[in-house]
C-alpha positions in Angstrom: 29.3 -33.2 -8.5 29.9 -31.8 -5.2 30.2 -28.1 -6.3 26.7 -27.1 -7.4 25.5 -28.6 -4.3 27.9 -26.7 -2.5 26.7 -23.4 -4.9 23.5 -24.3 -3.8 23.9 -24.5 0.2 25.4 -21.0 -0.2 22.5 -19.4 -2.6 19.9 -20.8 -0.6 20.5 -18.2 3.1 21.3 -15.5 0.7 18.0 -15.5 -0.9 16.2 -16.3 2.4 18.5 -13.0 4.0 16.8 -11.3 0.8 13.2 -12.3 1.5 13.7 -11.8 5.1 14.6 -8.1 4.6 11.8 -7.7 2.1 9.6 -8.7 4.8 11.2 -6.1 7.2 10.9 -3.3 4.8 7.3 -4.3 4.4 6.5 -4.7 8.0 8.5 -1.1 8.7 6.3 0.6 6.0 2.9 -0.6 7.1 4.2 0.6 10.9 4.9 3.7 9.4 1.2 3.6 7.9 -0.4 2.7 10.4 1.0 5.1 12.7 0.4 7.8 10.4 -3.4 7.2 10.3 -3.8 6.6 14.1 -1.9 10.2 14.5 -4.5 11.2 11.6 -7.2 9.9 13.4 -6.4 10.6 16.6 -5.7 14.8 15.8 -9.3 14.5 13.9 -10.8 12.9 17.0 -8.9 15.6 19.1 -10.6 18.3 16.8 -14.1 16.9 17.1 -13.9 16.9 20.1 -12.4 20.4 20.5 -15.3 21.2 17.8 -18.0 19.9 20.0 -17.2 21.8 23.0 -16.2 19.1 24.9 
């Protein structure tokens, strides 16, 4: 009786340690997107700018 709940109690972090570091990777890859397209926006600000005679 007492060793499924015990199974249990040790599943339960792992899978929370699992969604955790789903939630990192996702967080790092939107950083990484979201940097990427303020650099992208920033350099085609930059060249409008440079464009425009500023």
């Amino acid at each position: 009786m007492h060793i499924p709940k015990q199974k249990a109690s040790l599943c339960r972090p792992h899978f929370i340690g699992r969604i955790f570091l789903k939630l990192h990777q996702l967080r790092n890859f939107l950083d990484t997107l979201i940097s990427r397209s303020w650099m992208k926006g920033f350099t085609c600000l930059r060249l409008f700018q440079l464009t425009m005679g500023e």
